[in-house]
N, C-alpha and C positions, 0 to 999 in steps of 0.2 A: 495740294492736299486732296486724295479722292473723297468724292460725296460718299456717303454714306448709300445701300443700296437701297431700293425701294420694291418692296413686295408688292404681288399681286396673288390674289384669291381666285382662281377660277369657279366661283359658286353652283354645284347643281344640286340635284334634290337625292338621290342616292339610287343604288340597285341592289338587291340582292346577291350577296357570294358564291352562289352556284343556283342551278335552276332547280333546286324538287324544296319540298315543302318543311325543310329543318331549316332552311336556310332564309326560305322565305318569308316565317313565319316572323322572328325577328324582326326582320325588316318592315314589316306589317304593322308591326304593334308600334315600332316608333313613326312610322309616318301618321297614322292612323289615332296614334294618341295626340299627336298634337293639332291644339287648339284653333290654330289658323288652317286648319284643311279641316277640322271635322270639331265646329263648335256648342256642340251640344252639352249640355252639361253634365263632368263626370260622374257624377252616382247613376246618372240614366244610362249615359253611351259606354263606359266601361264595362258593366256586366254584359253588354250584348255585346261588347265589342270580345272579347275573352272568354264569352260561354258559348256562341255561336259563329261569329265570324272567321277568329282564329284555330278554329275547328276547320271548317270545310272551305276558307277560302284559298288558306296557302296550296293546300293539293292541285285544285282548279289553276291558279296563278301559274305556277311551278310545271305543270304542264305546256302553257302557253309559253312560257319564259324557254324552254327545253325547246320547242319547235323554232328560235330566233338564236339561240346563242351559240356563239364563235365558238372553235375550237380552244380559242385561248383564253375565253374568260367573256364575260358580259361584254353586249354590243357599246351599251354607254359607257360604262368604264375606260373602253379599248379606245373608244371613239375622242372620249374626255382627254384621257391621254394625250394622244395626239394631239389634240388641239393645245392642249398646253405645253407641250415639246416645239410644236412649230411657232406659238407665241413666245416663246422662251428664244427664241436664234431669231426671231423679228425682231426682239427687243434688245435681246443685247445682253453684254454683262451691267448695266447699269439698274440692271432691273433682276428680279428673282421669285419664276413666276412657282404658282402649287396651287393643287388642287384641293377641293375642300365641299364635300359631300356633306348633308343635311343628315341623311338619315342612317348612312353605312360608312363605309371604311372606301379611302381613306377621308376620316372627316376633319369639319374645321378645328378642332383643336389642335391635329395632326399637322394642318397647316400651319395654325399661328406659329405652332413648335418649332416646327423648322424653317419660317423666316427668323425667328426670335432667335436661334441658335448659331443662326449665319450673319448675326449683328441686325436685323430688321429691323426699324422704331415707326416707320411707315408703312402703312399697308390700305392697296386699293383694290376694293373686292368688287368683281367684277358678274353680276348675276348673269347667270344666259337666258335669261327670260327676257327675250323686245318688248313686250308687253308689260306693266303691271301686273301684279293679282295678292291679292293677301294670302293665298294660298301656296304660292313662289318665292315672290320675291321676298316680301314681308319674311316670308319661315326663314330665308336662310340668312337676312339681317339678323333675327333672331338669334340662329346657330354661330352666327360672325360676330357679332356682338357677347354674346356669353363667353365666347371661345377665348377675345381678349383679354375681356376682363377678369376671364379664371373662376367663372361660376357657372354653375350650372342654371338659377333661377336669382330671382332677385333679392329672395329671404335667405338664401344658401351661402354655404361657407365661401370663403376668399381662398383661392387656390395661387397668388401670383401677388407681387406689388406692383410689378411696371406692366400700365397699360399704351401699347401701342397708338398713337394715331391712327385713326379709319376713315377714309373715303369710300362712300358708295358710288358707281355708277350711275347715272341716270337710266332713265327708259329712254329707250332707243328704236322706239315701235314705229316713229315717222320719218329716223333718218336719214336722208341720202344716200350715205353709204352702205346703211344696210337695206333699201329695197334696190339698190344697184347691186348691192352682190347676190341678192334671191335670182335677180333677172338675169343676171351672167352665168348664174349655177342653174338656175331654169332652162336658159336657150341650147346651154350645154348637155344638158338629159334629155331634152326632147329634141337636139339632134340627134342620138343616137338613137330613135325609133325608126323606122321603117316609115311610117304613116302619122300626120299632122294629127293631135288630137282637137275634138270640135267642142270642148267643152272642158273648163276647168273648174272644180272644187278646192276650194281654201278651209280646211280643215284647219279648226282650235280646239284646244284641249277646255271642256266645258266649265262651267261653277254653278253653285245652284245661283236661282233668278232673286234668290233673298240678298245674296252677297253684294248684287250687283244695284239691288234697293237700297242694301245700307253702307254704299258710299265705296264699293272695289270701283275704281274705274275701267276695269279690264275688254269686258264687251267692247266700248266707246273704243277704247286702242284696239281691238282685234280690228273694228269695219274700217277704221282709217288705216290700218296696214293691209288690209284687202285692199283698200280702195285704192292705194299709192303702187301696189305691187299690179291690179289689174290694169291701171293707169297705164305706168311703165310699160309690160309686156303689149301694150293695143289692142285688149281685150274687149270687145264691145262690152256694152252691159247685159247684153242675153247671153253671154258668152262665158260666163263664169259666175257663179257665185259660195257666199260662205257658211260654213256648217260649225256647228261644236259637238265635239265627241267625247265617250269618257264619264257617262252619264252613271250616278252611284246612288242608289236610295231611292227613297219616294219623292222627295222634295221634286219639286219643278223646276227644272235648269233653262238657261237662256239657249235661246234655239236661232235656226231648225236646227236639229241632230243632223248628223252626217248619216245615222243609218237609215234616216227617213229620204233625206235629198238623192241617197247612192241608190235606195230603191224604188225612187218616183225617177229616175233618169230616162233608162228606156224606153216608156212613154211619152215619154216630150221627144224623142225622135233623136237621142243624143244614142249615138255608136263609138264615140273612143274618146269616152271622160279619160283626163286625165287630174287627180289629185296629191294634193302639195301641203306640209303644214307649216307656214309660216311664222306662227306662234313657238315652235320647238327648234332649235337647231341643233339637235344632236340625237342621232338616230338611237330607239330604245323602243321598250313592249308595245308603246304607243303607236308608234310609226310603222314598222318592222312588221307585226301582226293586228294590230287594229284597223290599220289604214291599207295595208300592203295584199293582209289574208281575208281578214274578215271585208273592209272595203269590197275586196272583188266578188268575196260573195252575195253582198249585200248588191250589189250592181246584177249578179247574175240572177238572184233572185226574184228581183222585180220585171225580168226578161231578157237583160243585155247580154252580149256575149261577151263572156269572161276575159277571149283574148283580146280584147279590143279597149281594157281594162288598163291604164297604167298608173304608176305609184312611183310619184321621186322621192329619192330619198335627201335626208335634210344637209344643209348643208354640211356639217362634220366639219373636216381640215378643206373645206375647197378657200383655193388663197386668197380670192376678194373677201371673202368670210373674215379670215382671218388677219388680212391686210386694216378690214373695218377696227377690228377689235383692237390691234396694235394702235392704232390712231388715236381710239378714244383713251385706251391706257395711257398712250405719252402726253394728251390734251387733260387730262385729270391730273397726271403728274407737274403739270405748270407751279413753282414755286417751292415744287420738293423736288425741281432739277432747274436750279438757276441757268445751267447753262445749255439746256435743252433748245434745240434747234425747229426750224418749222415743223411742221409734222406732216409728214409727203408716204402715208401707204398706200396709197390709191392710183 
């Protein structure tokens, strides 16, 4: 008798449908509305969020978004794909992998739908975030959890009877396997430069410094993934260190900033930073133009020279990447595949 199939969720936070500001704007207000990125209380943060923000900030975005995107559609989107196409032929037909976006299309409902429809009753959702953050991970349990259960919120109507079983992933911020595949996908970009860089930046994606008061563990997991990935590579300790970027608001976020470190570098006698975000694995606005555009000029600004500037890109489908992922899928799947075999991606 064959087992029944087991799904998988490939979790991210979502993009915008094309880059200019109709499209963006949408997508703004559902990220931005919700509570685990922006917890202010709504009678304050709605009105400025919709009288002011949703005004002037899609056009600005939608700009920047247009200077990074593919010809065939959003970098993360494209990127997402992928990775869940080549997760999908590492795993096999035993498995029935989909993607499942927070805040755009195609989202987790979309997903649950079409495991539920291809007989699904298991499903293991698989966040891309290494790190913790309530801002992340938390949101798309969230999105994964409503999605099952066929509601929207917890007072709202019942859209569904059968609730699937859910497994989440753990964090994965001090794996073996995945600061081995940073290192394998690092050695591999910075052989293709011309010139050894003298100085690495480990850029994360920021939170305010309250979050991280009231109990995110996320900070704690970024320095230990710095600290295991500068390990690995043989980075001395004058020889690299970590930033957070992505900074929104007045509140005071956990530091340094990346745009402070990229423009105190020159100074300290550094001529070919090279910068890496180990917190993201899937190339988007963040990487692409924050780290990639704005980074170099951030570096150039405070005197470096621009070309001496480099920017890897995150991992995507590189296949220790996704060799890791297949592992942890089939190591979670123990006991919803009796007859699952060792687990050998590596």
């Amino acid at each position: 008798m064959n087992q029944p199939l087991i799904g998988v969720i490939l979790a991210q936070i979502g993009t915008p449908d094309a880059p200019d500001a109709k499209a963006v704007r949408p997508y703004l207000r559902r990220f931005l509305s919700d509570r685990r990125i922006i917890d202010y209380p709504p009678l304050l943060w709605q009105p400025l969020l919709r009288g002011i923000i949703l005004r002037v900030r899609p056009r600005k975005s939608a700009a920047l978004y247009s200077s990074i995107w593919h010809k065939d559609g959003s970098p993360l989107l494209l990127h997402s794909q992928a990775q869940k196409n080549a997760l999908q032929m590492l795993l096999g037909r035993r498995f029935r992998v989909e993607l499942g976006l927070a805040y755009s299309e195609p989202g987790m409902k979309q997903a649950v739908a079409a495991l539920e429809t291809a007989g699904v009753q298991r499903i293991i959702i698989v966040p891309l975030f290494p790190q913790y953050s309530s801002t992340t991970t938390a949101s798309v349990y969230d999105a994964a959890c409503f999605a099952a259960l066929g509601r929207n919120s917890a007072s709202g109507p019942v859209t569904k009877r059968f609730v699937p079983a859910l497994r989440f992933i753990d964090t994965y911020y001090n794996a073996p396997g995945y600061i081995s595949a940073m290192k394998q996908h690092l050695l591999r970009q910075l052989a293709l430069s011309d010139t050894a860089p003298d100085f690495a930046v480990l850029s994360f994606h920021g939170i305010p410094r309250r979050y991280a008061e009231t109990g995110d563990p996320y900070p704690q997991q970024c320095h230990e993934t710095a600290r295991l990935l500068a390990e690995a590579m043989g980075w001395e300790p004058d020889r690299w260190q970590i930033s957070f970027q992505s900074r929104f608001g007045r509140e005071e976020w956990v530091g340094p900033s990346t745009e402070e470190v990229l423009k105190g570098l020159a100074g300290r006698g550094i001529r070919r930073p090279v910068i890496f975000s180990p917190g993201l694995v899937t190339d988007c606005l963040e990487t692409l133009h924050e780290l990639a555009v704005e980074g170099r000029e951030f570096y150039a600004s405070g005197g470096g020279d621009a070309e001496g500037f480099l920017a890897v890109p995150c991992l995507n489908d590189s296949p220790e990447w996704l060799g890791f992922l297949a592992g942890m899928v089939e190591e979670n799947a123990r006991g919803w595949l009796p007859d699952a075999g060792p687990v050998n991606f590596h």
